[in-house]
C-alpha positions, 0 to 999 in steps of 0.5 A: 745122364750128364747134367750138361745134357739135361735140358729142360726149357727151349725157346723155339720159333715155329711157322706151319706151312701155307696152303696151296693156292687152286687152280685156274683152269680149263679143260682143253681136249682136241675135239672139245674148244671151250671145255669147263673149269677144271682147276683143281684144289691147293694142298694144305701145308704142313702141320708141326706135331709134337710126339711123346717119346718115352725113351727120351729124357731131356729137351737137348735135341731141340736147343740148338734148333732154333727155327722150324718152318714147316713145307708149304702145300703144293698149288692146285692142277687141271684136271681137278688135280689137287696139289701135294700136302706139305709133309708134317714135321714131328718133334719128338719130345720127353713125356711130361712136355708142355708147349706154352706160347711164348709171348701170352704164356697161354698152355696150348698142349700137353704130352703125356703118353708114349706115342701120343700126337698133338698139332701144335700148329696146323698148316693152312688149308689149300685154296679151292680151284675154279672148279668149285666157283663155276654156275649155271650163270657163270660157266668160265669162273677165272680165279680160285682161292688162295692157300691160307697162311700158315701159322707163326709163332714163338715156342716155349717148351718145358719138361716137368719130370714125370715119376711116381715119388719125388724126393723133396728136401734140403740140400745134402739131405741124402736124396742122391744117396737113397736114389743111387742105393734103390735103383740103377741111377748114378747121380753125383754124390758129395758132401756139400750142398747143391750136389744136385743141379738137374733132376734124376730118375731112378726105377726102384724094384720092388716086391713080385716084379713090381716097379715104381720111378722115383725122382731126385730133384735139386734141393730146395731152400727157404725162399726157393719159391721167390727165386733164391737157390736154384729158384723155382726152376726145378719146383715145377717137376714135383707137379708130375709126380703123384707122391711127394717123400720129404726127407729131413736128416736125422742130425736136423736141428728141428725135423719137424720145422724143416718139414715145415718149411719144406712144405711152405715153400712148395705151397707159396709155389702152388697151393695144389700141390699139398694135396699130394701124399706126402710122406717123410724120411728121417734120413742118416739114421745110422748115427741114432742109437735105440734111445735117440730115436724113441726122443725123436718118435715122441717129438715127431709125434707131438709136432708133425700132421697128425696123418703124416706117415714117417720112418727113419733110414740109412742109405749109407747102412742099407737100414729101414730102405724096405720099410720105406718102400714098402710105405711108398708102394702104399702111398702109390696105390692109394 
């Protein structure tokens, strides 16, 4: 997907439809000179409903779509006629979707499954007709209800990718290059930092049929969480995914260290996404011979979380990959 095309993050402004008034109205028939109210009810404007599409990835067809205003309902006929429903309009969006308001930041829903249906906003009801209003004392009621406004308000929508395992790591650290190596995904790969400027996803196969989704999210640096880089924009899509892959270049000064602050930086962000299993790759381990990486798994061992599962890899030489999914499936399933 063109990164030009990955939209994340719109602003919408949004009015559900008012409802219809009732009506005032009395039967009239050739042989009947005072008949009783017959008004019928207003109908009820239309809803705004989100749906959740799974074949959708990005925001982009709601960016340029800045105001939604729903139909309103139709007014009440005699004849205890009701008048029409305003017709509902859905905005189909990516899963992983959250509608918040735009002024409170309140989370009002959220879309999670294919086909799933939220109102966002509700249309007014229809006002009752004179129909409803008539008595023993009061036979010829002349008013009805009006229809009950609609509801105003701005939108902000946002995607949090949703995925099995996202990879979390430095820029340049191979993230792009494990993604493109495992699944179908063709992310941009070059050798300078920030290569990676919206998150990709990538089904990986995997043994017996089996599949997982992995994710590639724009590289992080120290102070990510206070804004620095790319900034905490894309920290939010590592909330939707159950287990979090940091990747770490075996050619690092300190492995263990940029573990370390990998990790601050997604807790200073939000503190419940260290309970997530976590999992780490030494990447680019072709350039490692045997005797290198016994030195590293002893300083790995004395430095990393004592229940840390790590391995070293190579997207570039195709080496350690099915031991890697193998620890992921793992860490998957449990």
């Amino acid at each position: 997907m063109a990164s030009s095309n990955f939209i994340d993050y719109v602003k919408i402004f949004c009015r559900s439809g008012a409802g219809g008034p009732g009506s005032v109205h009395f039967r009239r028939e050739k042989h009947v000179a005072k008949g009783g109210p017959d008004g019928g009810d207003g109908g009820r404007g239309a809803h705004i409903i989100l749906r959740g599409k799974s074949n959708f990835w990005t925001l982009l067809h709601l960016k340029y779509r800045k105001h939604i205003h729903a139909e309103n309902g139709k007014p009440g006929e005699g004849g205890c006629r009701s008048g029409a429903q305003g017709e509902d309009i859905y905005l189909d969006v990516p899963l992983g979707t959250i509608a918040r308001d735009a002024e409170t930041g309140e989370k009002l829903l959220e879309i999670t499954e294919d086909g799933e249906e939220r109102i966002l906003l509700e249309g007014g009801k229809g006002g009752l007709g004179n129909d409803h209003f008539k008595t023993a004392t009061k036979q010829t009621p002349m008013y009805a209800q009006p229809g009950i406004e609609g509801i105003e308000m701005w939108i902000i929508l946002e995607l949090k990718v949703l995925a099995d395992v996202g990879l979390v790591g430095f820029p340049n650290a191979g993230k792009s290059t494990l993604l493109s190596v495992v699944s179908a995904a063709r992310p941009k790969v070059a050798d300078y930092a920030f290569t990676t400027l919206t998150p990709n996803l990538g089904v990986v196969a995997y043994r017996d049929n089996q599949s997982f989704v992995m994710a590639d999210i724009p590289g992080i640096i120290k102070g990510a969480s206070e804004g620095k880089g790319l900034g905490i924009r894309f920290l939010r899509h590592i909330e939707r995914n159950s287990v979090l892959l940091f990747m770490v270049p075996a050619d690092a000064d300190d492995i263990a260290e940029e573990y370390q602050i990998l990790l601050n930086e997604l807790k200073l962000y939000n503190p419940e996404l260290l309970d997530k299993n976590r999992l780490l790759a030494i990447t680019k381990c072709d350039m490692l011979d045997d005797e290198l990486k016994e030195q590293l798994k002893d300083e790995l061992d004395n430095n990393l979380p004592e229940k840390l599962e790590y391995t070293f890899i190579s997207s570039v030489a195709q080496q350690g990959i099915v031991d890697l999914k193998d620890m992921v499936w793992k860490a998957i399933n449990n």
